[in-house]
ROSE-4610 file (N, C-alpha, C; in Angstrom, 1 decimal, always signed):
// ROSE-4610
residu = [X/X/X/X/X/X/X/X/X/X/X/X/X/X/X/X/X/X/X/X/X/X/X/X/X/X/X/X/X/X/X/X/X/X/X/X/X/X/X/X/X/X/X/X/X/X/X/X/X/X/X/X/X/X/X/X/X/X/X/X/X/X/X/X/X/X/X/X/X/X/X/X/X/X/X/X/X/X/X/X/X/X/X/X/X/X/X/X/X/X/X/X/X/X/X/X/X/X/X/X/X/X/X/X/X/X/X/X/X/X/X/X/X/X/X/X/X/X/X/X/X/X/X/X/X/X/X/X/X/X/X/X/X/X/X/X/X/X/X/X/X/X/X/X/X/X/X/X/X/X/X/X/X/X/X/X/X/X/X/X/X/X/X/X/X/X/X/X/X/X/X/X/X/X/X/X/X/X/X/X/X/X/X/X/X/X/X/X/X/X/X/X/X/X/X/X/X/X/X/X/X/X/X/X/X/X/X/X/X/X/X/X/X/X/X/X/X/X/X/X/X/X/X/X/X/X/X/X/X/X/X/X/X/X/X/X/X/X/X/X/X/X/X/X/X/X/X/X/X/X/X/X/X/X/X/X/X/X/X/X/X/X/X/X/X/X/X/X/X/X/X/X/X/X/X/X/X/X/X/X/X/X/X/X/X/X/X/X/X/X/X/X/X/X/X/X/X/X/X/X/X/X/X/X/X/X/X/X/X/X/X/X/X/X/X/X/X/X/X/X/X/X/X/X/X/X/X/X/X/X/X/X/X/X/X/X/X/X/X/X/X/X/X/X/X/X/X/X/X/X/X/X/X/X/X/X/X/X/X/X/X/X/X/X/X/X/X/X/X/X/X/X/X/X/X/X/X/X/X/X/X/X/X/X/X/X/X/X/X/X/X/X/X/X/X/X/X/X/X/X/X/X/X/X/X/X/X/X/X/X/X/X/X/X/X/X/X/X/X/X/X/X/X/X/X/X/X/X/X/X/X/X/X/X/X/X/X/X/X/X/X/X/X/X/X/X/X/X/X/X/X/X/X/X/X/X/X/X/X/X/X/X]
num = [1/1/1/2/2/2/3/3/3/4/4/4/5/5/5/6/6/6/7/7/7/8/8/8/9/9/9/10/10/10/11/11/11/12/12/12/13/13/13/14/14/14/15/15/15/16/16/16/17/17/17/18/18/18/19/19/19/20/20/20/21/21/21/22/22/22/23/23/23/24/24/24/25/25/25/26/26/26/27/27/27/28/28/28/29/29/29/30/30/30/31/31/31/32/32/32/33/33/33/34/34/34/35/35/35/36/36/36/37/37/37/38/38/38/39/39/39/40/40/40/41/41/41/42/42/42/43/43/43/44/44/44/45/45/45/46/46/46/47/47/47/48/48/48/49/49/49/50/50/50/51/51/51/52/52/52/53/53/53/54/54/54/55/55/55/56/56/56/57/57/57/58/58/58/59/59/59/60/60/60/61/61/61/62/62/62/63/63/63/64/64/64/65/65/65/66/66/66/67/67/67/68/68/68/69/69/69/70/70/70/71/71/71/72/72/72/73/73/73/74/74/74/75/75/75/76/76/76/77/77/77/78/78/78/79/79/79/80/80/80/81/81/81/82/82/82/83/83/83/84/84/84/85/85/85/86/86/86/87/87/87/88/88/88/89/89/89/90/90/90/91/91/91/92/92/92/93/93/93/94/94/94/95/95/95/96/96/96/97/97/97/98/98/98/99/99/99/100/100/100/101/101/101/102/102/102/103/103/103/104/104/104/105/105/105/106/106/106/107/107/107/108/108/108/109/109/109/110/110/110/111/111/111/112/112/112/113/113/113/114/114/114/115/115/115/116/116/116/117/117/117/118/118/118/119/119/119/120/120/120/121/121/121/122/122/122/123/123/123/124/124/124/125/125/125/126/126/126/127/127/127/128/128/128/129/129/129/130/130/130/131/131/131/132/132/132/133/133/133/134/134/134/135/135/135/136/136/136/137/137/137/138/138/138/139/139/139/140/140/140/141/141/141/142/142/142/143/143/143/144/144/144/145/145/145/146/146/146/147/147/147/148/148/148/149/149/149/150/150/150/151/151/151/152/152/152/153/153/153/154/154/154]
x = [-31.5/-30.1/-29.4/-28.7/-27.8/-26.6/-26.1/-24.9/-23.7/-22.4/-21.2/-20.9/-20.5/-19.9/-18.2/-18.0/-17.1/-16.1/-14.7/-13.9/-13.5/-13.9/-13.2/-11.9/-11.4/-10.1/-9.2/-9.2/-8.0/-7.9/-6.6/-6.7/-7.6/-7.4/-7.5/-9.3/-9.6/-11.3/-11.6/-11.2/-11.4/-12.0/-13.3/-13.7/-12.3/-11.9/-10.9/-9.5/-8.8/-7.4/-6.6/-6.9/-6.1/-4.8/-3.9/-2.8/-2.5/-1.6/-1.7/-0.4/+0.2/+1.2/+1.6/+2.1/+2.1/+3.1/+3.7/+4.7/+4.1/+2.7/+2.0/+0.7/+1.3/+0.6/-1.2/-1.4/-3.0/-3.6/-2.8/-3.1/-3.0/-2.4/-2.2/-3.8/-3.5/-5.5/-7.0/-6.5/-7.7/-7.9/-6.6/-6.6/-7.0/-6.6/-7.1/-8.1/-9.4/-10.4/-11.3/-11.0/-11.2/-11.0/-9.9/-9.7/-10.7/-10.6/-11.9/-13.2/-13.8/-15.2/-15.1/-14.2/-13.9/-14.4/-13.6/-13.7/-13.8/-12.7/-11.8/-13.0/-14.2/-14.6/-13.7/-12.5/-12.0/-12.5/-13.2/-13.8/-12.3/-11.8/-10.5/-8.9/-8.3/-7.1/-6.3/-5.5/-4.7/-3.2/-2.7/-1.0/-0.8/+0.6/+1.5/+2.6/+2.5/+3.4/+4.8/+4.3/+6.2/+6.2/+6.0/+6.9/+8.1/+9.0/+10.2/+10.3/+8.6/+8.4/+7.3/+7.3/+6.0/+6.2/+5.4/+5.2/+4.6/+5.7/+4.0/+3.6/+4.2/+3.8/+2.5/+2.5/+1.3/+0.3/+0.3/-0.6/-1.2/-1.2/-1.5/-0.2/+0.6/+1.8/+1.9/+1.4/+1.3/+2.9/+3.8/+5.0/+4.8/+5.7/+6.1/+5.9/+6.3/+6.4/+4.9/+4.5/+2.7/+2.3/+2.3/+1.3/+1.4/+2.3/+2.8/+2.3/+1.6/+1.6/+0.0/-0.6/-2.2/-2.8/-3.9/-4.2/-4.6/-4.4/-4.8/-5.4/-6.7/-6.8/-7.2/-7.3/-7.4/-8.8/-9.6/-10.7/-10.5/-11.2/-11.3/-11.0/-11.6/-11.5/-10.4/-9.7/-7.8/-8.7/-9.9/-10.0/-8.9/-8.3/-7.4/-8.4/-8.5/-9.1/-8.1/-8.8/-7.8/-8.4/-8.0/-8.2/-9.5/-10.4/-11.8/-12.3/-12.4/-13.4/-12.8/-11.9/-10.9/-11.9/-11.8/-13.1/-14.3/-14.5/-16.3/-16.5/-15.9/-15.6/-15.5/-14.4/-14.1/-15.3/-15.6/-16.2/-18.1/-18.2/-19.6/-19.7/-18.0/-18.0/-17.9/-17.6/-17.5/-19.3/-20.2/-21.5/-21.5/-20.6/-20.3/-20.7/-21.1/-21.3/-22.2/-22.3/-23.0/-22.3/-21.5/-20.2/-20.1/-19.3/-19.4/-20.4/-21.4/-22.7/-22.5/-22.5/-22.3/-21.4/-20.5/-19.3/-19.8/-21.2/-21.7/-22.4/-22.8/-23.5/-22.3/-22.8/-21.8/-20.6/-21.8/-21.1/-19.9/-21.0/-20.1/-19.0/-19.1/-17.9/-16.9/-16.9/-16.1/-15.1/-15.8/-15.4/-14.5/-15.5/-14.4/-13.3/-13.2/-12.2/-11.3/-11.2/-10.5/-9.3/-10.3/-9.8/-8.9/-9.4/-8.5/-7.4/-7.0/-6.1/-5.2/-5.2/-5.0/-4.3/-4.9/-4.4/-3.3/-3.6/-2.7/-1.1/-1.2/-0.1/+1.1/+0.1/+0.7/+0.5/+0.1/+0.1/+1.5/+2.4/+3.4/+4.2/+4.3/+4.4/+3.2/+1.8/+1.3/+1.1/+1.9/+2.7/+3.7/+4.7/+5.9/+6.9/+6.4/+7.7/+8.5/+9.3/+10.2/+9.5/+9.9/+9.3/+9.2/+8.4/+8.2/+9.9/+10.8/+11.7/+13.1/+12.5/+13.8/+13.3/+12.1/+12.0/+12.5/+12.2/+12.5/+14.3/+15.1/+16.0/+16.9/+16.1/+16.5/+16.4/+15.4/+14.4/+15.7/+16.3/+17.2/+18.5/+18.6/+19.7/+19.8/+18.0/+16.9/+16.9/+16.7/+16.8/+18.1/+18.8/+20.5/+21.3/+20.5/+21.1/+20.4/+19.5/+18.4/+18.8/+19.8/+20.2/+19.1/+18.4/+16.8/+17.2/+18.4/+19.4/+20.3/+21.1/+22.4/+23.0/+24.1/+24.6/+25.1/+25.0/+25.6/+27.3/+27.7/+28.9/+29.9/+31.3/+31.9/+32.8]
y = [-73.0/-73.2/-73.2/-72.4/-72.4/-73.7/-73.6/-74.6/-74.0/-74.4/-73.8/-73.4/-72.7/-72.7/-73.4/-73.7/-74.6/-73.9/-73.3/-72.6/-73.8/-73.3/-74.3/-73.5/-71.8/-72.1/-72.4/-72.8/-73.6/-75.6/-75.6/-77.2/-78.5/-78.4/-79.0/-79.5/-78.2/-78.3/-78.4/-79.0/-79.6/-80.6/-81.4/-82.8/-83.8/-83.1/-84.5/-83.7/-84.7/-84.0/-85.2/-84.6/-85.6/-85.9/-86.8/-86.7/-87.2/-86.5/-87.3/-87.0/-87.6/-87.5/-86.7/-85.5/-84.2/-84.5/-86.0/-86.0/-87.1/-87.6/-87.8/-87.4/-87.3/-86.5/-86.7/-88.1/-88.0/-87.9/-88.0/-87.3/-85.6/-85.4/-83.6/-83.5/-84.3/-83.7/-83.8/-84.9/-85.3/-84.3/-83.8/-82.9/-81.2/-81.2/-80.0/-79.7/-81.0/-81.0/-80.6/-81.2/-81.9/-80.5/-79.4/-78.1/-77.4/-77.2/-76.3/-76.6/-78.0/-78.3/-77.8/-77.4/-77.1/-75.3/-74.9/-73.8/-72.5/-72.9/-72.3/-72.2/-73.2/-73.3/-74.4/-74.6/-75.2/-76.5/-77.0/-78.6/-79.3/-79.3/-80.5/-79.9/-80.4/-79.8/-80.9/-80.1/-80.9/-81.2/-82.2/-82.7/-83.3/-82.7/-83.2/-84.1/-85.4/-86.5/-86.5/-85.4/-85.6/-84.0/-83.6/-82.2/-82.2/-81.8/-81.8/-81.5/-81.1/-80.9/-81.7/-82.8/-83.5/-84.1/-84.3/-84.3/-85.7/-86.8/-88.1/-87.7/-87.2/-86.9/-86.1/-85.4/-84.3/-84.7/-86.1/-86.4/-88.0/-88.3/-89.4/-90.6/-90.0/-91.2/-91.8/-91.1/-92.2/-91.7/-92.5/-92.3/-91.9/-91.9/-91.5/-92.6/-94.1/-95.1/-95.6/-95.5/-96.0/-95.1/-93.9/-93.0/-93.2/-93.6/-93.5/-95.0/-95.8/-97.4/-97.3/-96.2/-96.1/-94.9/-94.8/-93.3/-93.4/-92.2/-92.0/-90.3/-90.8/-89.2/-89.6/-88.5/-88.2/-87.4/-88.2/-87.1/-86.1/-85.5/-84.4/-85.2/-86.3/-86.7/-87.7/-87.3/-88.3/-89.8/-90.2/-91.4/-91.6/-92.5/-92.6/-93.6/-93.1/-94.2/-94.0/-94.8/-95.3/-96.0/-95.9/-96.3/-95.8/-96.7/-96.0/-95.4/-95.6/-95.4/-93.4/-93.5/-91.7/-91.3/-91.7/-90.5/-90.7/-91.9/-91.9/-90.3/-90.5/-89.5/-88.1/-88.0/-86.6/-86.0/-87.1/-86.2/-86.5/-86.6/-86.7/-85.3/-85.0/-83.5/-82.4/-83.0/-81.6/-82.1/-82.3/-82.7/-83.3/-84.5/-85.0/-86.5/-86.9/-88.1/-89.5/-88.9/-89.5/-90.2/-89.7/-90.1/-91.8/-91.9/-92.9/-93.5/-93.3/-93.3/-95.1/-95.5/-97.1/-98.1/-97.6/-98.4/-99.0/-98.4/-98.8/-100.1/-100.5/-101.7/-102.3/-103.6/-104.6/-105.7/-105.8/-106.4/-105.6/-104.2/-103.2/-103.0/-102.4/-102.0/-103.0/-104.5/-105.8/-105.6/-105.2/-105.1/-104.0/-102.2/-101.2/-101.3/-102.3/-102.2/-103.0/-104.2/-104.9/-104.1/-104.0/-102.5/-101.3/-100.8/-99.8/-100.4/-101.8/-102.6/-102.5/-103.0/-103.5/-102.1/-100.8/-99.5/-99.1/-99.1/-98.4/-99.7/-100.6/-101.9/-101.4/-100.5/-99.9/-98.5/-98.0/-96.8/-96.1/-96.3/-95.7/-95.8/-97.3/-97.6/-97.0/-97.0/-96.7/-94.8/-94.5/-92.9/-93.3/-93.7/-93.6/-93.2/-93.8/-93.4/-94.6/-94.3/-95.1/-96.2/-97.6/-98.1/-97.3/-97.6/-97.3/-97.5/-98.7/-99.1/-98.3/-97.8/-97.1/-95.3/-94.8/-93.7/-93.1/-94.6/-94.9/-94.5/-94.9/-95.4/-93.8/-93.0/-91.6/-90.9/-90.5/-89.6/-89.1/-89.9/-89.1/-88.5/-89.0/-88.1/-86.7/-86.9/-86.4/-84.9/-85.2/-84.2/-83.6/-84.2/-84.0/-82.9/-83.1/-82.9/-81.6/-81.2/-80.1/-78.8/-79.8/-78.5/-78.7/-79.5/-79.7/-80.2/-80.9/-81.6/-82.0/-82.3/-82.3/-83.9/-84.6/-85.8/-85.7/-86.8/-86.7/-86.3/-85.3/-85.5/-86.4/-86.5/-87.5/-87.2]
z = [+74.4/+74.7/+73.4/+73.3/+72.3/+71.9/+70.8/+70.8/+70.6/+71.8/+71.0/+69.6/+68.9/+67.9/+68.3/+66.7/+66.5/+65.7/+66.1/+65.3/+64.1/+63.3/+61.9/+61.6/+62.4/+61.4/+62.2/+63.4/+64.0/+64.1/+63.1/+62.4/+63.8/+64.8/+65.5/+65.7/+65.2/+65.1/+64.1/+63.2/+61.8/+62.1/+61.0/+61.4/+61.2/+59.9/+59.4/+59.3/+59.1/+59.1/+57.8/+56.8/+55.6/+55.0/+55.4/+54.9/+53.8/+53.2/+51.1/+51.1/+50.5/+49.3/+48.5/+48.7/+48.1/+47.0/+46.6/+45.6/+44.3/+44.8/+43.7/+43.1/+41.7/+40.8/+41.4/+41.1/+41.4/+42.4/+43.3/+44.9/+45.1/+44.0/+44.3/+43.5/+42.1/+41.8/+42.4/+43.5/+44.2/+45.4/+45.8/+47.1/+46.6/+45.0/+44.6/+44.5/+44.1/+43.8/+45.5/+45.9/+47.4/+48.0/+48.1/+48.2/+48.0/+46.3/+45.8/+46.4/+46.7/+47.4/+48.7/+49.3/+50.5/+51.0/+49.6/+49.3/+50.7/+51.3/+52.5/+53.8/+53.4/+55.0/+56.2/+55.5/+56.3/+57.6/+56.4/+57.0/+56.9/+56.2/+56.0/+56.1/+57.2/+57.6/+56.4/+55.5/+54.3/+54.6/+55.1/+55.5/+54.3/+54.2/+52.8/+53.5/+53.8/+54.0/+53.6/+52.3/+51.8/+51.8/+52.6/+53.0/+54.2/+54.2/+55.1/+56.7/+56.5/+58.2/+58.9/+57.6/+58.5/+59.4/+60.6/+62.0/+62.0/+62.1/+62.9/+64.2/+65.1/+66.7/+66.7/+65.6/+65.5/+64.3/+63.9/+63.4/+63.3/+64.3/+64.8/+64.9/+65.3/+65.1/+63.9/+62.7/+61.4/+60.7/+60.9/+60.4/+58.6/+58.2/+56.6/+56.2/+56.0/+55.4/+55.5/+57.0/+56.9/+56.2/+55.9/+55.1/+53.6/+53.8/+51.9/+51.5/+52.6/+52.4/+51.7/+52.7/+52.4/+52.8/+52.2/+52.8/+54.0/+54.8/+56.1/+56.1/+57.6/+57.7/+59.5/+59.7/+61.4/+61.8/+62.4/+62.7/+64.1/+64.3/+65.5/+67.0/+66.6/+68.3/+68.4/+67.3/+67.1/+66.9/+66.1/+65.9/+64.2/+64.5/+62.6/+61.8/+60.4/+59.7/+58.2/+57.6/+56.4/+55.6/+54.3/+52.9/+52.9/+52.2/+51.6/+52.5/+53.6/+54.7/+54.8/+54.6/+54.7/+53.4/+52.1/+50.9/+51.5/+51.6/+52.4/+53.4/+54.5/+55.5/+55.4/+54.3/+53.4/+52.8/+51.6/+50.9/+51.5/+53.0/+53.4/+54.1/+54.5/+55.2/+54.3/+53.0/+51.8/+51.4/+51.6/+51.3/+50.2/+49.9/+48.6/+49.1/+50.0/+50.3/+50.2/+48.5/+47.5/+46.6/+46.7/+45.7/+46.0/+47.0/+47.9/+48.8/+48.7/+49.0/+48.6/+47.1/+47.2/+47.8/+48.2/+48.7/+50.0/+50.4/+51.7/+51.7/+50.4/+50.5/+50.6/+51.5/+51.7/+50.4/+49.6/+48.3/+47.7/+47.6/+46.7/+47.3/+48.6/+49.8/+49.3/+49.8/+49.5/+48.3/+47.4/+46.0/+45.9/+46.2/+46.3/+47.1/+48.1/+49.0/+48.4/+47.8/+46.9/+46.2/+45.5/+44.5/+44.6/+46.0/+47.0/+47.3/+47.7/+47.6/+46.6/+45.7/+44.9/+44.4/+44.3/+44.0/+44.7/+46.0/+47.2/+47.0/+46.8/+46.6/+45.4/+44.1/+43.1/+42.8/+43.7/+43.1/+42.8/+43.6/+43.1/+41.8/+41.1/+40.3/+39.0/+39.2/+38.3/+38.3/+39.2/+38.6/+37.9/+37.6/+37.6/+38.6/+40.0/+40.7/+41.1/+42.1/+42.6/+43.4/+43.9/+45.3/+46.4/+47.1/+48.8/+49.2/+49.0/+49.7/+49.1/+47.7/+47.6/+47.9/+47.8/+48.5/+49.8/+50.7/+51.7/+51.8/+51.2/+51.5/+50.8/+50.3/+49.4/+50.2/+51.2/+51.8/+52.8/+53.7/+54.3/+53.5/+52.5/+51.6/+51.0/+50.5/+49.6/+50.9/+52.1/+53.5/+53.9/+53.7/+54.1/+52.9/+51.5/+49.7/+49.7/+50.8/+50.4/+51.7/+52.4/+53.9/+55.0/+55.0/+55.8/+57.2/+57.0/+58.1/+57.6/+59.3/+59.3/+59.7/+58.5/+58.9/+60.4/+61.1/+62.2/+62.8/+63.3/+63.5/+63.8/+63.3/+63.8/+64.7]
């Protein structure tokens, strides 16, 4: 008995579906890296959070402000996961799953996940960007300043 094959190039049959932050720097290098291992067998469907057409309806209801709060990614069967447990996931489907291979011991896990805290709370700041709250508070202007939409009429 044979086994289905599995179209990898339609997004939906992707194991993971990773959303990042396409407006910070070390998120664009991780996604690049993360790309290249990928190296267009299209294991990993890549969403850019801060692109002007992102979709929460079409990707797990994860609004803009929760994605930008922590990482998220979406597996095939719409289960969501988040923070470390999303590189574990990733890089076990790029056959990198050694990387993170330690985060699995319970001590270590505790600790990396600390840490993943502790990051995702600043990351913004330790780019140099703005708050979440004033991104936040830009993003419909930032959409409106660009022609992407339209203020409401009066």
């Amino acid at each position: 008995m044979t086994q289905p094959s599995l179209d990898m190039t339609q997004p939906a049959a992707r194991p993971i579906k990773l959303l990042y932050d396409g407006e910070c720097p070390l998120c664009l290098r991780e996604v690049r890296f993360l790309q290249r291992r990928d190296a267009g067998r299209g294991l990993i469907a890549f969403v850019d959070i801060a692109a002007p057409d992102y979709e929460p309806a079409a990707n797990g209801g994860i609004d803009f402000a929760t994605a930008m709060g922590r990482i998220h990614a979406i597996r095939a069967d719409g289960t969501i996961i988040r923070d470390l447990e999303v590189f574990r996931q990733v890089y076990d489907v790029l056959g990198l799953g050694w990387v993170y291979a330690i985060t699995r011991v319970p001590v270590v896990g505790a600790i990396a996940d600390r840490l993943y805290d502790f990051w995702a709370a600043r990351r913004l700041a330790f780019t140099g960007r703005p708050s979440l709250e004033t991104i936040l508070s830009t993003r419909p202007a930032a959409a409106t300043a660009a022609g992407r939409c339209r203020p409401p009429s009066r």
